[in-house]
C-alpha positions as CSV (number, residue, x, y, z in Angstrom):
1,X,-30.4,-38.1,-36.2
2,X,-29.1,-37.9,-32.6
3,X,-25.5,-36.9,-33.7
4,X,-26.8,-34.0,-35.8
5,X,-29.3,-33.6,-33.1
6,X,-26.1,-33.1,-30.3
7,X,-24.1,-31.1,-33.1
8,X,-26.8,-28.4,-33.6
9,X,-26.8,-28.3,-29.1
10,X,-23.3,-27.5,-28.9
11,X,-23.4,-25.1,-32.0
12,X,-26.3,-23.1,-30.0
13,X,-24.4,-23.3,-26.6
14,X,-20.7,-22.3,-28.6
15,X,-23.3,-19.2,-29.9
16,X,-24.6,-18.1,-26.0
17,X,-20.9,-18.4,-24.9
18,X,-19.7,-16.3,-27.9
19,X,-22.7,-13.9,-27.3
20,X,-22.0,-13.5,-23.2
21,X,-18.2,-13.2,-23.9
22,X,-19.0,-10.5,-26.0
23,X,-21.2,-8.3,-23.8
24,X,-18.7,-9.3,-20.8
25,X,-16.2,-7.4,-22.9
26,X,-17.9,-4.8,-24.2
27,X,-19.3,-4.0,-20.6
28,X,-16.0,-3.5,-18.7
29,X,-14.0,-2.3,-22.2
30,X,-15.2,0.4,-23.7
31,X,-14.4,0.6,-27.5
32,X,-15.3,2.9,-30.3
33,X,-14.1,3.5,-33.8
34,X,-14.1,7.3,-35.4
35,X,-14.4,7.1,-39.1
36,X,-15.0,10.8,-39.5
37,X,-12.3,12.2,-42.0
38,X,-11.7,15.2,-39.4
39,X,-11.3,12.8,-36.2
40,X,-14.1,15.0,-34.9
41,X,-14.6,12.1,-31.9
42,X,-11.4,11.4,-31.1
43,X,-10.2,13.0,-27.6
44,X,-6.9,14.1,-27.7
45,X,-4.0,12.7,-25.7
46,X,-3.3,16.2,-24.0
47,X,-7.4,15.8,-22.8
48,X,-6.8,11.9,-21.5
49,X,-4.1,12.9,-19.4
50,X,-5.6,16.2,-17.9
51,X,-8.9,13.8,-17.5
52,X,-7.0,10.8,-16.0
53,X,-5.6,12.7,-13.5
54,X,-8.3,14.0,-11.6
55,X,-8.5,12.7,-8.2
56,X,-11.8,14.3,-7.0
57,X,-15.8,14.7,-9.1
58,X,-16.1,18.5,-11.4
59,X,-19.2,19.6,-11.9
60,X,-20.2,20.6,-15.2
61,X,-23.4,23.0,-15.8
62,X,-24.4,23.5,-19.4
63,X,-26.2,26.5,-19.5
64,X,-27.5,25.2,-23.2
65,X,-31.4,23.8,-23.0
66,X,-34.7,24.2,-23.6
67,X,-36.1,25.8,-27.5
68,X,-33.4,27.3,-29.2
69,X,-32.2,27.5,-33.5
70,X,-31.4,24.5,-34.9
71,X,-27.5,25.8,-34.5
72,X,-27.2,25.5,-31.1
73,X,-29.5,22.5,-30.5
74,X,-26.5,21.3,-32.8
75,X,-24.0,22.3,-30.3
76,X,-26.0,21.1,-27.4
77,X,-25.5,17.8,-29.1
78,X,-21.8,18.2,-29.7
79,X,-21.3,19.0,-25.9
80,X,-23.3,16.1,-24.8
81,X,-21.4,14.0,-27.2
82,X,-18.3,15.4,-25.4
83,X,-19.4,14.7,-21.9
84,X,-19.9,11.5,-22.8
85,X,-16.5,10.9,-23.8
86,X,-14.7,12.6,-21.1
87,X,-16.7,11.0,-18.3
88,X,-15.8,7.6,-19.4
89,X,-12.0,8.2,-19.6
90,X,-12.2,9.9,-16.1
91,X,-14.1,6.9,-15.1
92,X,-16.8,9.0,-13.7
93,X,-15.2,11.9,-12.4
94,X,-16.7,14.4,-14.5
95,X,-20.5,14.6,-14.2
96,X,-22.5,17.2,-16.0
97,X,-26.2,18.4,-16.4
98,X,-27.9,20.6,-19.0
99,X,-29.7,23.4,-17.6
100,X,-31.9,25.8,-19.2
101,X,-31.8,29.3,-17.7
102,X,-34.9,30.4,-19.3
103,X,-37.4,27.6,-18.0
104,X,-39.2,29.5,-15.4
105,X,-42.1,31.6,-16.5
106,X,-41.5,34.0,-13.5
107,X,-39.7,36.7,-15.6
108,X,-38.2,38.3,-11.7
109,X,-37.2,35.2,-11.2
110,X,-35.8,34.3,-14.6
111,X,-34.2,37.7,-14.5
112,X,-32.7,37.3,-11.5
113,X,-31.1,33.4,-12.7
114,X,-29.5,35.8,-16.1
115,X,-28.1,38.8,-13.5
116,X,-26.4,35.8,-11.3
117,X,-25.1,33.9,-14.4
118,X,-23.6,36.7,-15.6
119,X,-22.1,38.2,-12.3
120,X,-20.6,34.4,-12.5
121,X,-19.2,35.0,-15.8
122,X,-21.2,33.7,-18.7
123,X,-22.1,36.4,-21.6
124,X,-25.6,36.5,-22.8
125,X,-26.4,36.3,-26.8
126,X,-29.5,37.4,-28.2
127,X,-30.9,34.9,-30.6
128,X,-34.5,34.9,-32.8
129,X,-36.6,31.9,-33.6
130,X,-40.4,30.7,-34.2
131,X,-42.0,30.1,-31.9
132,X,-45.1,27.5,-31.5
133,X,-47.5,29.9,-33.8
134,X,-44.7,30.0,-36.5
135,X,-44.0,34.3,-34.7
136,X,-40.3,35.1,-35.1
137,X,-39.3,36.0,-31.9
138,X,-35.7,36.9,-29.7
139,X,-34.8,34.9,-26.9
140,X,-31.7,35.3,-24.3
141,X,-29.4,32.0,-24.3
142,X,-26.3,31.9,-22.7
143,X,-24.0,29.3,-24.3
144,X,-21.5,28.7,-21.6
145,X,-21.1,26.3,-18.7
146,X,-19.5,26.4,-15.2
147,X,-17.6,24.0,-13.7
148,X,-17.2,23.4,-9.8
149,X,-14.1,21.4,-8.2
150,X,-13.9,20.8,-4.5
151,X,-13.9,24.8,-3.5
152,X,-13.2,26.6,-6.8
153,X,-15.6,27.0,-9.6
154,X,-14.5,28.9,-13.3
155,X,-17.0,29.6,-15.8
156,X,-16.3,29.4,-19.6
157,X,-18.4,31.0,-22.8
158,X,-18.3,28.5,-25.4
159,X,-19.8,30.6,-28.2
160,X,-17.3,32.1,-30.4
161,X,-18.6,35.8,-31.9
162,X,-16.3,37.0,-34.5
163,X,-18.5,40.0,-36.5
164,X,-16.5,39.1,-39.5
165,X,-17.8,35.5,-40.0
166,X,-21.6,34.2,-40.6
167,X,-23.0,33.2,-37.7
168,X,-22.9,29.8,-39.5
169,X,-19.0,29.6,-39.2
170,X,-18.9,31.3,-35.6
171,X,-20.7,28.5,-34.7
172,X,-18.9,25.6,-36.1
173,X,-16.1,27.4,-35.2
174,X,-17.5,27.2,-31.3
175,X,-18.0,23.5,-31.6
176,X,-14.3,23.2,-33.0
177,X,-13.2,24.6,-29.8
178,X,-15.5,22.9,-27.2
179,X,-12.5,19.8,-26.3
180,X,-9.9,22.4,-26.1
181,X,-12.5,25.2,-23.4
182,X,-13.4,22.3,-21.3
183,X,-10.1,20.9,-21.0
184,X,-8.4,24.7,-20.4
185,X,-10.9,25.1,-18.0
186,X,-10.7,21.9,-16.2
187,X,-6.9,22.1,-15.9
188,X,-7.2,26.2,-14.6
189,X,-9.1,24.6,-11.3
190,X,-7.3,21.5,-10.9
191,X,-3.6,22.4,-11.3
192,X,-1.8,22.2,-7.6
193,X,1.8,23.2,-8.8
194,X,1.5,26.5,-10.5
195,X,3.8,28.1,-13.4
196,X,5.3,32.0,-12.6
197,X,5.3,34.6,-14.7
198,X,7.1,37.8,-14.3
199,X,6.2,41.2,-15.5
200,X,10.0,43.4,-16.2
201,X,10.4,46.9,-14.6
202,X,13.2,48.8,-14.2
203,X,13.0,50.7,-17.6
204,X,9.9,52.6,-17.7
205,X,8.1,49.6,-18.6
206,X,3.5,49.6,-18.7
207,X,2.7,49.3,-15.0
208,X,0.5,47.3,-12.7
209,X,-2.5,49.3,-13.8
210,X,-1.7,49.7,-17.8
211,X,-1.2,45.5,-17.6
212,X,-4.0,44.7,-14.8
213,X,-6.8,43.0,-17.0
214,X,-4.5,40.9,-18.2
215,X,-2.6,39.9,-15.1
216,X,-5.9,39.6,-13.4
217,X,-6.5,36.8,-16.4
218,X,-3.1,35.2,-16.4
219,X,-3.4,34.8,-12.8
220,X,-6.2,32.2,-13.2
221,X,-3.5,29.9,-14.8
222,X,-0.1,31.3,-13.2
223,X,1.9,32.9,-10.3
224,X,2.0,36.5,-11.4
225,X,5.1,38.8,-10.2
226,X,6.8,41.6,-11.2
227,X,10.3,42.2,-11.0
228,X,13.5,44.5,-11.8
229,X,16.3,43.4,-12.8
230,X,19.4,45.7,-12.3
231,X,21.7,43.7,-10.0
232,X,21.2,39.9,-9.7
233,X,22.4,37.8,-12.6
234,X,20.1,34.8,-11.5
235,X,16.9,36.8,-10.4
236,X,14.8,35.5,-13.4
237,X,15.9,31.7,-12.7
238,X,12.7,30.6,-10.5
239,X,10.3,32.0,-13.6
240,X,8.8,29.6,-16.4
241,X,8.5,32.8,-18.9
242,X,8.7,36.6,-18.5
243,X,6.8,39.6,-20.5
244,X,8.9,43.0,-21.6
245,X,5.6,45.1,-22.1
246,X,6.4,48.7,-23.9
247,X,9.9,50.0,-22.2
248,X,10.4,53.7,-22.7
249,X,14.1,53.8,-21.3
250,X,17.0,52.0,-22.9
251,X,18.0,48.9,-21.3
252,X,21.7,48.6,-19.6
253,X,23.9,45.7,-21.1
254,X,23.8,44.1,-18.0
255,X,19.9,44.0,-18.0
256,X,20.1,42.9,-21.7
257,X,22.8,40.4,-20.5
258,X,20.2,38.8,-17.8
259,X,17.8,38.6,-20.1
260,X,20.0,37.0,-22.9
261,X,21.4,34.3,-20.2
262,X,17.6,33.3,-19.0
263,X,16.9,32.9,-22.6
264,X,20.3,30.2,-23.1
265,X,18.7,28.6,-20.1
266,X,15.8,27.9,-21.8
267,X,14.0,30.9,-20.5
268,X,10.3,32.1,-22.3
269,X,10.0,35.6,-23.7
270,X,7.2,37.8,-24.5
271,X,8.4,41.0,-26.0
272,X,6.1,44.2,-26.5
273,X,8.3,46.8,-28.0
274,X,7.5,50.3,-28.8
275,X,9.2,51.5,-32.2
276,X,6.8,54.6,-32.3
277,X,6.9,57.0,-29.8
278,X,3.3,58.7,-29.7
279,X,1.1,60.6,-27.1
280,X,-2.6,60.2,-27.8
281,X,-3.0,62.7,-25.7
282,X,-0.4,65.5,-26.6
283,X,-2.3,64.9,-29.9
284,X,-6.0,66.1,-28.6
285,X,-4.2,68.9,-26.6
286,X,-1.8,70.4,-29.2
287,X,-4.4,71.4,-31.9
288,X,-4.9,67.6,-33.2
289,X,-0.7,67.7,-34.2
290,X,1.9,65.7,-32.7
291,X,5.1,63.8,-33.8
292,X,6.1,60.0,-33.5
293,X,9.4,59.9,-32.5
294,X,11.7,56.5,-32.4
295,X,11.8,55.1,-29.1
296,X,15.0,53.6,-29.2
297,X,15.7,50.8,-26.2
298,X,18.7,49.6,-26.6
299,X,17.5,46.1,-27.6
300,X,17.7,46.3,-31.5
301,X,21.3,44.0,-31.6
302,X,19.5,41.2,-29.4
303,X,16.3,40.5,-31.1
304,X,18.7,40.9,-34.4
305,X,20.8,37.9,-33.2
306,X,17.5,36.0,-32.3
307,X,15.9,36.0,-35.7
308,X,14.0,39.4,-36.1
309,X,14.3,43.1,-36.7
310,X,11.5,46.0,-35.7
311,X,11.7,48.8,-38.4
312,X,11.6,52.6,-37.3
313,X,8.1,53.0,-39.0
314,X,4.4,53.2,-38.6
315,X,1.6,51.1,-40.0
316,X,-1.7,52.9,-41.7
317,X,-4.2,50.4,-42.6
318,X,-7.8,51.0,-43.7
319,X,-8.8,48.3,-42.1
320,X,-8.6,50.2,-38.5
321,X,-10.3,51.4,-35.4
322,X,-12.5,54.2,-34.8
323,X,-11.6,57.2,-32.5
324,X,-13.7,59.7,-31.3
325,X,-13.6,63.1,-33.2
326,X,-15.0,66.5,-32.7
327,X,-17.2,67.3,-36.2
328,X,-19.3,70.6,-34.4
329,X,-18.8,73.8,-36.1
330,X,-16.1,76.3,-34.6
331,X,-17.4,78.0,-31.7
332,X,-20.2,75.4,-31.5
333,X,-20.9,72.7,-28.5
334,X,-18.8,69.8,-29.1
335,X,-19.9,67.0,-30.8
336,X,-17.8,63.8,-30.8
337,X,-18.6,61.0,-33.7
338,X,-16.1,57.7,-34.5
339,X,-14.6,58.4,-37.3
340,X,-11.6,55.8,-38.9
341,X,-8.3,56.3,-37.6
342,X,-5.5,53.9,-39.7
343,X,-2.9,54.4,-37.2
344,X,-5.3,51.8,-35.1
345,X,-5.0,48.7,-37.5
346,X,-6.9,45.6,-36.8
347,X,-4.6,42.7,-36.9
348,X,-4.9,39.5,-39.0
349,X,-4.4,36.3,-36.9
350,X,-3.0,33.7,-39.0
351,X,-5.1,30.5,-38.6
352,X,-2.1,28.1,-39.2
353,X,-0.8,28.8,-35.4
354,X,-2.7,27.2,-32.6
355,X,-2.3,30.8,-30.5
356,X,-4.5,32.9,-33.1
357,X,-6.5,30.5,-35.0
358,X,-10.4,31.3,-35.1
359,X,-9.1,34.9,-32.9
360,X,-11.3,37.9,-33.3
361,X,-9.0,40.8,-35.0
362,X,-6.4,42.5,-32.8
363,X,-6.3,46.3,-31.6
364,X,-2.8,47.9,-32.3
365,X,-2.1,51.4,-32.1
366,X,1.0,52.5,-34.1
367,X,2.6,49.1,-34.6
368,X,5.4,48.9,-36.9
369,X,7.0,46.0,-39.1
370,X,8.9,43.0,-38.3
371,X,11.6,41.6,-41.0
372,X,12.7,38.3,-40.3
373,X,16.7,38.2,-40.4
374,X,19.5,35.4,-40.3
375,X,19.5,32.2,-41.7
376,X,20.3,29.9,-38.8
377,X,19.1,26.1,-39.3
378,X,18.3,26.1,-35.4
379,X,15.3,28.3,-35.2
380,X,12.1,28.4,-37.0
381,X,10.4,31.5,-37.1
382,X,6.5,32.5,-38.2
383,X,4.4,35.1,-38.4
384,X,1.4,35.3,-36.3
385,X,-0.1,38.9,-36.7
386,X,-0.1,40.6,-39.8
387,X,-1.7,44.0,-41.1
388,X,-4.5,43.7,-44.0
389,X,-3.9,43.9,-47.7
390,X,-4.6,47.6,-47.6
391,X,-1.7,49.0,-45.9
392,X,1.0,51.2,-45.9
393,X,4.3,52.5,-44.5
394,X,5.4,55.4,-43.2
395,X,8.9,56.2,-41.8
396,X,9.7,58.1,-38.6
397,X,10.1,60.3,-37.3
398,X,6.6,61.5,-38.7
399,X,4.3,64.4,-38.7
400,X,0.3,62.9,-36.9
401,X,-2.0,65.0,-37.5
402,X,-6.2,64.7,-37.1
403,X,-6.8,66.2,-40.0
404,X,-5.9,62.9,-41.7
405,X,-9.3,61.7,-40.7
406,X,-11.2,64.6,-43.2
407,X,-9.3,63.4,-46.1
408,X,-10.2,60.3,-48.2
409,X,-7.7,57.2,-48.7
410,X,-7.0,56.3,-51.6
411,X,-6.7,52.8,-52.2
412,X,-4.0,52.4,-54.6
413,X,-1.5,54.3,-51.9
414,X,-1.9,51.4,-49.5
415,X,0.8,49.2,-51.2
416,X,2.3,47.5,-48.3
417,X,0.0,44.4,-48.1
418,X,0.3,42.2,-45.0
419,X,2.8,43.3,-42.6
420,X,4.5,41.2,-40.1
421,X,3.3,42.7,-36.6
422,X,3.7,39.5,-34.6
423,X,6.6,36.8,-34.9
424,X,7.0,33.4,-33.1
425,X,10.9,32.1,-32.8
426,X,11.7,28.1,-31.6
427,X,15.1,26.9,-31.1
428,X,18.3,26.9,-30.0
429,X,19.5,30.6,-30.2
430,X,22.8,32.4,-29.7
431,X,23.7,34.5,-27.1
432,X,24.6,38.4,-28.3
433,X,27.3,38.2,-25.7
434,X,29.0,35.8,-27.5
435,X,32.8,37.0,-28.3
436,X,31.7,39.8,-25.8
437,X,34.1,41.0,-22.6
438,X,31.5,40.1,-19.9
439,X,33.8,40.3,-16.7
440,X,32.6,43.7,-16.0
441,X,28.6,42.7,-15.9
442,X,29.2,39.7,-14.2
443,X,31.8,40.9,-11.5
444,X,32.1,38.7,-8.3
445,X,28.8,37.1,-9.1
446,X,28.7,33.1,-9.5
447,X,28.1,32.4,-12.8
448,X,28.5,29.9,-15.7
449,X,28.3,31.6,-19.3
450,X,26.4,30.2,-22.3
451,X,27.3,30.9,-26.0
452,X,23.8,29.2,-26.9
453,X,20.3,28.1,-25.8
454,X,19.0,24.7,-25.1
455,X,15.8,24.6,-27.1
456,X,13.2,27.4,-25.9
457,X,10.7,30.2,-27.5
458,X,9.6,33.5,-27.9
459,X,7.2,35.8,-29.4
460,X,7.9,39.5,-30.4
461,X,5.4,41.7,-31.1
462,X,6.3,45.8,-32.5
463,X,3.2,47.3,-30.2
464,X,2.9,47.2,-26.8
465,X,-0.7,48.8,-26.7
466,X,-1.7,45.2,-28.1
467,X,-1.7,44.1,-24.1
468,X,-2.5,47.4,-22.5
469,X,-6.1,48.5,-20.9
470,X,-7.4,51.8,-20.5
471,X,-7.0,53.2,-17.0
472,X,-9.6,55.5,-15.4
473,X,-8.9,57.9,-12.5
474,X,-12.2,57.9,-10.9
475,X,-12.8,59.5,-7.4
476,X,-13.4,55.8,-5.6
477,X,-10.1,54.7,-6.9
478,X,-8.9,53.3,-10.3
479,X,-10.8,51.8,-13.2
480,X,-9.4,49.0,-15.5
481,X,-11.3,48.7,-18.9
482,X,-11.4,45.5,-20.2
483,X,-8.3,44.5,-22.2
484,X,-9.3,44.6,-26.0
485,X,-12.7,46.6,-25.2
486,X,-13.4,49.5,-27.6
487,X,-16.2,51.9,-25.9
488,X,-17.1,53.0,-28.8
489,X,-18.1,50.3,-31.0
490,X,-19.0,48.4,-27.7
491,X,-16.8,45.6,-29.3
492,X,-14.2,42.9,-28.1
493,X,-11.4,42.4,-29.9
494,X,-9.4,39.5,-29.1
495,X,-5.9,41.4,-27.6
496,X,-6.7,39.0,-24.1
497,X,-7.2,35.8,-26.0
498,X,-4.6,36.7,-28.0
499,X,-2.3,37.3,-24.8
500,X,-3.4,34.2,-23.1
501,X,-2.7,31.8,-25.8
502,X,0.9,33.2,-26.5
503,X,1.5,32.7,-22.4
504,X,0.1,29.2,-22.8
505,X,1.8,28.3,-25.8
506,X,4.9,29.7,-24.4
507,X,5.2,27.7,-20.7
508,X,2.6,24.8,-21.6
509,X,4.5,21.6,-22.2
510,X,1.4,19.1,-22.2
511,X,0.1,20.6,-25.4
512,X,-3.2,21.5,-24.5
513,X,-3.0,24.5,-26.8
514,X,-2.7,22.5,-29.9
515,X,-6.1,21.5,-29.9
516,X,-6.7,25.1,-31.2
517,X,-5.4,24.0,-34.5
518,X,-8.3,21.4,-35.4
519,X,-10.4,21.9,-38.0
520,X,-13.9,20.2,-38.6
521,X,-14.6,21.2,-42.1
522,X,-18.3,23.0,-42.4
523,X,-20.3,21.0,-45.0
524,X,-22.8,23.9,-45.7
525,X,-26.1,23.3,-48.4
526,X,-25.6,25.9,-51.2
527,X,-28.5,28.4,-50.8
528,X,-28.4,29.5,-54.4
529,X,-28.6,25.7,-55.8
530,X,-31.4,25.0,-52.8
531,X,-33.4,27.3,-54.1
532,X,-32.6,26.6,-57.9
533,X,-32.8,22.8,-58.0
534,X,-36.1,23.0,-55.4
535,X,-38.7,21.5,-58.0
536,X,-36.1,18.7,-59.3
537,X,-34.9,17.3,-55.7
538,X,-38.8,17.9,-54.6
539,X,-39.8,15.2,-57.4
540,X,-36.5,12.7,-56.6
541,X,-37.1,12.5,-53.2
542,X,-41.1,12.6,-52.8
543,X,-42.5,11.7,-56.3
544,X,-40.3,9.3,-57.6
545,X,-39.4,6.3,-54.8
546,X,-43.7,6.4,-55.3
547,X,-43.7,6.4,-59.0
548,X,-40.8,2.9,-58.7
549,X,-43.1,1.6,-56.1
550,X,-46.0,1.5,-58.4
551,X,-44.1,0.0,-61.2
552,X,-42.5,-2.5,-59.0
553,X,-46.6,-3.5,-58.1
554,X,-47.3,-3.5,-61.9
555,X,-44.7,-6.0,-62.9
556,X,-44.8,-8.1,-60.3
557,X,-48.7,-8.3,-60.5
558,X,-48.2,-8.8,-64.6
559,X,-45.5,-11.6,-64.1
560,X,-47.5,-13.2,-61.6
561,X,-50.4,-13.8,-63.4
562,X,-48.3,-14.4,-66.4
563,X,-46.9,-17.3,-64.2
564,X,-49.9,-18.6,-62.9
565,X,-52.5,-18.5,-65.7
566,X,-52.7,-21.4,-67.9
């Protein structure tokens, strides 16, 4: 009796040990499986490294409280989740609060809390739910946070608003992209050592207005400059990537020939080439008629020896912008309504690419195709933008005419389905100087020759409109319209986002960007079965666990006294 007596105190004290060990452990390591199928709470290893290098606390406000559709308190949850996570890899360094804009029933007072959140950045969304009385009613929520580091503060909108999707998948599409807008926006205020960028001039190229939204953007992130290169063979050296945007004048070989040596350097490239020569304007001032013409740059042999080829032609698509058109009666007032335009296709972003997955469509105006040429092992080439299945082709030089707009497309002329506007090139490409006399370009200039890159990248694009803004003379100086920003549809499309992710993908090395391409898959309830199958899941789920329960009672009252009566 006293052995087992001392074996059961040892096995209770080996338990207490066991059990204190345990919370020791868990307390100072922190541990947690995922067994979600899409690794939905798994940070990334691009976030733990941005997170484990802050030095200093960020303040996070989540402007994301209070009622609200079930959708967003679903987000709210997915953020919170999130916060969670990041504060414990940065060991405390991040700290965040939910706030909720609309909780003060002084409506100056809640008005002026919206007119300073959105003069901080953060875009308001009009949303209807019930309220306590079961009234359908519309509330202002603004689904975005800002975050405050030291001195700086950046403010991000979480809520993704593509018109083409339900608001069902803009939101899960929103919660796919919550790790990747924190962590962008966390490494936007933290980074000390910042990348450069450099805008090319010297050949008629969009100026410091045409490309001022997004240089005002990219200069969030970057060092923005802009620079001509005519003389110095090793002026683009200090610059992490560069952007051609829309050249009018043909390029000299030694220009091409700095370019083409930054590139086998391992130099980044953004090209936005003009094929399509066309003046909106001549067209509203020269009774609605104008011509495209080929704007030929002198750059045709180089992208040819890096993979791609821009055609002399013109897109139409009926998928397209509006433009403004005059429908009064001659010699009436004018009267100006949208009407479709398919010179102004809206781009398909390809979903497979962290740069355009989950993008709103892009703007062009007069793009033209891309073919993808060579067969080199060294470079892998894919298409980013294309143009919708209803489009077609049309060769320049070429007749434009408004009078396009009065007559009705047919459907089965758009034959030319999904055309290549946008290509991305990685590799290791050759230089088209290669077997070239250079001694001439290169002169008395220091300089070692390369025949071929180390590995780099580069995105061409056939329309440079694709990253310009409207410019407005005004009388107190000059007004930038937002890049991507059609005044009349009062829509967004997504030619900034679509920049900024190419810049990023481009010159970011700590893959940040590739969080873009994760996918958490949307397990929607089929409406149509819901409301088919009502009365049968009803009667599973309510009637029938009562029906067994009351069986259960029968038998085991009828075996009991079975049992128990003699």
């Amino acid at each position: 009796m006293k052995n087992l007596k001392k074996q059961n105190i040892i096995q209770l004290l080996i338990a207490l040990i066991i059990i204190l060990l345990i919370n020791y452990i868990s307390s100072n390591k922190y541990f947690r499986l995922d067994l979600t199928a899409d690794k939905r709470y798994t940070l990334s290893q691009a976030t733990c490294n941005v997170l484990d290098s802050l030095d200093d606390i960020i303040y996070i406000e989540i402007y994301l409280d209070g009622e609200m559709p079930i959708g967003f308190k679903r987000m709210q949850k997915s953020i919170a989740e999130l916060m969670e996570e990041f504060r414990i890899v940065a060991e405390n360094n991040v700290q965040f609060s939910f706030v909720n804009p609309s909780e003060s029933t002084d409506i100056s007072k809640r008005n002026a809390i919206y007119r300073d959140l959105y003069q901080r950045g953060l875009n308001p969304t009009n949303v209807k739910d019930r309220n306590d009385d079961g009234a359908m009613v519309e509330k202002i929520l603004f689904p975005g946070a800002i975050l405050i580091y030291n001195d700086k503060e950046t403010s991000i909108n979480l809520l993704v608003n593509n018109p083409g999707l339900s608001a069902e998948v803009n939101l899960n599409n929103s919660i796919q992209a919550l790790e990747y807008e924190f962590v962008d926006a966390i490494r936007k205020i933290t980074t000390k050592k910042r990348k450069k960028i450099a805008f090319i001039e010297g050949q008629k190229e969009l100026n410091e207005f045409e490309t001022g939204d997004i240089t005002r953007a990219l200069n969030e992130y970057y060092d923005i400059d802009r620079v001509t290169i005519k003389e110095y063979l090793n002026i683009l050296n200090p610059y992490d990537a560069i952007i051609v945007a829309g050249p009018k004048e043909a390029y000299t070989e030694k220009s091409k020939f700095i370019i083409d040596q930054y590139i086998m350097n391992g130099g980044k490239v953004l090209w936005f080439l003009e094929t399509a020569n066309v003046s909106m304007d001549s067209l509203a001032s020269n009774n609605g008629n104008t011509i495209a013409l080929f704007n030929d740059v002198n750059l045709s042999d180089q992208l040819f020896k890096y993979g791609v080829r821009i055609n002399p032609n013109v897109i139409e698509d009926i998928q397209c912008a509006v433009i403004p058109v005059n429908t009064a009666l001659a010699g009436n007032q004018a009267k100006f309504s949208p009407a479709p335009w398919l010179y102004f296709p809206l781009l398909s972003a390809q979903n497979r690419n962290p740069i355009t997955k989950n993008l709103n469509m892009i703007k062009a105006e007069f793009p033209s195709t891309i073919d993808i040429v060579g067969k080199s092992r060294d470079i892998k080439k894919q298409v980013i933008l294309t143009s919708s299945m209803g489009s077609r082709l049309k060769n320049l030089p070429l007749l434009i005419s408004l009078n396009q707009i009065r007559e009705k497309p047919n459907p089965k002329s758009f034959n030319s389905p999904n055309n290549p506007v946008a290509v991305l090139l990685e590799g290791k490409f050759e230089s088209v100087f290669t077997n070239r006399p250079i001694q001439r370009i290169v002169q008395d200039q220091k300089f070692e020759f390369k025949s071929q890159s180390v590995s780099t990248k580069m995105i061409v694009v056939s329309d440079a409109d694709i990253i310009k803004n409207k410019v407005k003379q005004k009388a107190d100086g000059v007004f930038l319209s937002p890049l991507g920003y059609d005044r009349y549809t009062k829509q967004t499309f997504g030619n900034k986002k679509f920049v900024m992710n190419a810049v990023h993908y481009l010159v970011d090395e700590s893959g940040i960007l590739n969080m873009r391409s994760r996918e958490f898959k949307l397990r929607l309830l089929n409406k149509e079965r819901i409301k088919k199958e009502k009365s049968k899941w009803q009667f599973i789920n309510v009637v029938l666990p009562v029906i067994l329960i009351l069986l259960f009672g029968i038998f085991f009252s009828y075996r009991r006294k079975r049992k128990y009566t003699h």
